[in-house]
C-alpha atoms as one frame of an Amber mdcrd trajectory, in Angstrom:
protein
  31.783  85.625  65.952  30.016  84.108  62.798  29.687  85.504  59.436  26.692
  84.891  56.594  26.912  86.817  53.565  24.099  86.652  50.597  23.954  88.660
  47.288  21.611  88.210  44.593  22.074  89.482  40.987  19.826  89.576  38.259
  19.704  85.829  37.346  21.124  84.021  40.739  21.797  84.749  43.882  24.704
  83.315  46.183  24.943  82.455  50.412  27.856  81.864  51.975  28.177  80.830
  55.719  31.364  80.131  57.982  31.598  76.750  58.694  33.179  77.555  63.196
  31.247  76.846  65.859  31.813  78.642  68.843  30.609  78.378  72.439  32.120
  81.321  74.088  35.773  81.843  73.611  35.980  78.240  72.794  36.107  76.908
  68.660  34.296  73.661  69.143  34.524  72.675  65.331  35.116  74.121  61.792
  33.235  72.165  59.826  29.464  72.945  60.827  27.060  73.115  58.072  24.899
  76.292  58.442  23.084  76.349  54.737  19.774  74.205  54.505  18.219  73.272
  51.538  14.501  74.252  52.340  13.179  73.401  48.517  14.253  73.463  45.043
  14.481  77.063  44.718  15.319  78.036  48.468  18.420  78.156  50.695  18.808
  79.304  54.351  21.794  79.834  55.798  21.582  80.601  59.791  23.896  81.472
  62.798  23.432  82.318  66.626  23.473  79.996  69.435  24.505  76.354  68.004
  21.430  74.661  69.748  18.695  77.265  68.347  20.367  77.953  65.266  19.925
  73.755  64.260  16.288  73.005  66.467  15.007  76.387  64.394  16.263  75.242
  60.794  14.899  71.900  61.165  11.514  73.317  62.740  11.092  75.510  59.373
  12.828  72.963  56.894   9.868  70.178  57.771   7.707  73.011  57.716   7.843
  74.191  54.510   8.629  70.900  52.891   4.805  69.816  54.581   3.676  72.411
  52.814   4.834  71.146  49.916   3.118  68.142  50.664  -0.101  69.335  51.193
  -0.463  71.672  48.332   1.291  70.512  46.084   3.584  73.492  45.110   7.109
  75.509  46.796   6.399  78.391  48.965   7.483  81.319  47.220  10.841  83.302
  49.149   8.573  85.668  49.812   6.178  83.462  51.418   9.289  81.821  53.024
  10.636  84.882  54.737   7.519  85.987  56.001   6.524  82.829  57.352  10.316
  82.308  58.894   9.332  86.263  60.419   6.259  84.855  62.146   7.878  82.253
  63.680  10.601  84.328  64.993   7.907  87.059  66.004   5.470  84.256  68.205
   8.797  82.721  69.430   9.994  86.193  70.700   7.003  86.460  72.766   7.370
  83.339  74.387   9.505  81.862  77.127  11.483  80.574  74.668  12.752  82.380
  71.887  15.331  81.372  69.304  18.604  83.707  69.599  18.954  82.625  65.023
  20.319  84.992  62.487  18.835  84.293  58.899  19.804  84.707  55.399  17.088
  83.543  52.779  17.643  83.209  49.252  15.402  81.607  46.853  14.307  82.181
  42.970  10.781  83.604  42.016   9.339  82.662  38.655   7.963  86.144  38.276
  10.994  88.200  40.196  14.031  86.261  40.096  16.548  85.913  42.628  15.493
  87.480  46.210  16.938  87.876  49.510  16.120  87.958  52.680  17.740  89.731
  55.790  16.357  88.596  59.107  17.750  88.356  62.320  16.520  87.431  66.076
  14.151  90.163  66.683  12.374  89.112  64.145  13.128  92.038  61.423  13.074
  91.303  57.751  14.365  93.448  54.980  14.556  92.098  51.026  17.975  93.389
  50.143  20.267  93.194  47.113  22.932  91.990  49.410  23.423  91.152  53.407
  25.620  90.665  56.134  24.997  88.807  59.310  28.499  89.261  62.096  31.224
  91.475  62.632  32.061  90.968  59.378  29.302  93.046  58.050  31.147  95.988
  59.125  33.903  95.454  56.442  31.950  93.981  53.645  29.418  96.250  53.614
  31.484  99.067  52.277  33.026  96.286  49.488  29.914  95.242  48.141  28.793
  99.316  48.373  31.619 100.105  45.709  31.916  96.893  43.551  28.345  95.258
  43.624  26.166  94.914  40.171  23.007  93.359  39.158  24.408  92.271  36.434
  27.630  90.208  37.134  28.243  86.912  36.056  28.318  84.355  38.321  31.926
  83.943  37.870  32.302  87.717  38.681  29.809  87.369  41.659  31.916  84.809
  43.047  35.236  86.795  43.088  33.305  89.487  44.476  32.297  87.188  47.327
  36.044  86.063  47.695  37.078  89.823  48.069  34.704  90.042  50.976  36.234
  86.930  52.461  39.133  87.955  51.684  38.932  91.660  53.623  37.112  89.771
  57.011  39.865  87.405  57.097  42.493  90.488  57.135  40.471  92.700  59.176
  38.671  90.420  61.915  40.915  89.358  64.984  38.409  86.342  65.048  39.483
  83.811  62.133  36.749  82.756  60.199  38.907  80.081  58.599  36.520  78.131
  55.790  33.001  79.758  53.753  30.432  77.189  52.354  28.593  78.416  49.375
  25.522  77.951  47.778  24.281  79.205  44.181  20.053  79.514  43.492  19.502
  79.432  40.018  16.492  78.939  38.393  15.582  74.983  38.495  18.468  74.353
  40.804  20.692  74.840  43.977  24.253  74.247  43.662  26.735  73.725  46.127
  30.021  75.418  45.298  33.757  74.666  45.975  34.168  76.384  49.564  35.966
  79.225  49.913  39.542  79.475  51.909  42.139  82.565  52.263  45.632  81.649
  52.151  46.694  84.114  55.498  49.892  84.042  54.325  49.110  86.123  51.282
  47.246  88.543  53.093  50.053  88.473  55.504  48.394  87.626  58.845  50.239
  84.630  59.436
């Protein structure tokens, strides 16, 4: 009952994560924060079970900035994911394993923008764009027909709101508010978050 969506384009690449947490049927709060800054050219945004999806972010935020630390330079998003895989992986095979969805989007001095799919079997797939929820099922098919490499950021972002726009009509669960982050090169950028007016798409 969450929903993470990530595209990257040619120059940047944007995340955007519901801000609801739920514990069964129940909405605890709609104002959770579920995009970590991990460095200055990675973002993670995460869902799953509230307790795992914060212990697990934290575990690989401290984690990579350490390794900052002691070497002196970011891990690449490549290097990210795959060490965010492994952790997943050993965790899986342990009495305790972390139920965490993952979206991971950095910038690459020699690739650009990348991102990550990953979810709590430990798969990983770099994709042009991803879904994590129920959502998935309606954006995918958007993103399918409209998507380019190429688009501006201002036309990635309406792109992003048409996505928003067609889970809010389509999903009986109501994903009210979307937090979203831009990686350029040299910086992350929060941007304004995104809310559908229900009565326009006439579901309220």
């Amino acid at each position: 009952m969450e929903g993470l969506i990530g595209i990257a384009f040619k120059d940047f690449a944007l995340v955007a994560a519901d801000q609801t947490m739920v514990f069964s049927i129940i909405a605890v709060k709609n104002d959770q924060n579920k995009i970590y800054r991990l460095s200055d050219n990675l973002v993670m945004a995460v869902c799953g079970e509230p307790g795992d999806t914060a212990q697990f972010a934290e575990f690989i935020e401290k984690n990579i900035q350490l390794y900052k630390m002691r070497n002196g330079f970011d891990l690449s998003p490549s290097a990210a994911a795959h060490f965010v895989q492994r952790n997943l992986a050993d965790y899986l095979r342990s009495r305790t394993p972390y139920h965490v969805n993952v979206l991971l989007a950095g910038y690459d001095d020699k690739t650009g923008p990348e991102l990550y799919y990953l979810d709590y079997l430990a798969t990983m797939s770099k994709l042009p764009y991803a879904m994590h929820g129920y959502g998935g099922f309606f954006t995918t098919s958007i993103l399918d027909r409209f998507y380019r490499p190429d688009m501006s950021v201002e036309e990635g972002v309406a792109l992003l709101k048409k996505c928003i726009a067609e889970v809010q009509k389509r999903l009986i669960v109501n994903l009210p508010t979307f937090k979203v982050s831009i990686v350029e090169k040299g910086s992350i950028k929060s941007l304004p978050d995104i809310k559908v007016d229900q009565q326009v798409l006439g579901i309220a």
